[in-house]
C-alpha distance (Angstrom), angle and dihedral (degrees) to the residues before:
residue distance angle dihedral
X1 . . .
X2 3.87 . .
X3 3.94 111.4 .
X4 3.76 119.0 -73.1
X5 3.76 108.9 -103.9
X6 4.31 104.6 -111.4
X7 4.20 82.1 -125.6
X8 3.78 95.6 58.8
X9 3.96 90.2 47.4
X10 3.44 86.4 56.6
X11 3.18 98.0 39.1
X12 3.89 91.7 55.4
X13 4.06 98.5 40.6
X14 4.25 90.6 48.9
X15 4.42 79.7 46.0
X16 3.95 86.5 53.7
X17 3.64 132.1 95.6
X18 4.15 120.3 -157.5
X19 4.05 82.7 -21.3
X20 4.10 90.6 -53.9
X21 3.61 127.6 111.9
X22 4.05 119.0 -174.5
X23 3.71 113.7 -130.3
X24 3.72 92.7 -119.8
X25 3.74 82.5 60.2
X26 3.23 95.5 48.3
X27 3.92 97.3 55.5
X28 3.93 97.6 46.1
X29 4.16 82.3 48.6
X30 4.22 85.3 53.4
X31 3.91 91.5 44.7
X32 3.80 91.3 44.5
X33 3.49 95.4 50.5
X34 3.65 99.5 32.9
X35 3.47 98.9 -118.2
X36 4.07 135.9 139.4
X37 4.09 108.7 -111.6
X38 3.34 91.7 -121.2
X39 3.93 86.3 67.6
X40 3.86 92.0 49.1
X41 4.37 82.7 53.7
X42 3.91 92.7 41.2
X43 3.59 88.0 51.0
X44 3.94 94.7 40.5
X45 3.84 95.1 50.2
X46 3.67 95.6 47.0
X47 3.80 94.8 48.9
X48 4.82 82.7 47.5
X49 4.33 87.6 -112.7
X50 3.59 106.5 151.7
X51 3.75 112.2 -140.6
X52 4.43 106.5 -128.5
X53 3.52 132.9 178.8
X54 3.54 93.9 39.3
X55 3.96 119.8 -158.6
X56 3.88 96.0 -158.2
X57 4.26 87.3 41.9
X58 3.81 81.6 -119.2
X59 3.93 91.4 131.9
């Protein structure tokens, strides 16, 4: 994956809380930003978020 763009790191940290970030979260953060999910995850695992409350049950 390309690099993470510095504004949806921050973006994604300042969206976190205690290094979590629920999923429904998550996808309003995406749709606000304009931004795929998988961007929002790329950008969560490489700052160590943990993605909770998962829609899908995937986490």
């Amino acid at each position: 994956m390309e690099k993470i763009p510095q504004e949806i790191l921050e973006a994604v940290k300042e969206a976190s809380k205690d290094g979590k970030l629920i999923c429904a979260e998550a996808h309003a953060l995406g749709k606000e930003l304009g931004v795929s999910l998988l961007l929002i995850g790329a950008a969560a695992d490489e700052l160590g978020i943990k993605i909770r409350e998962c829609q899908l049950g995937c986490f």
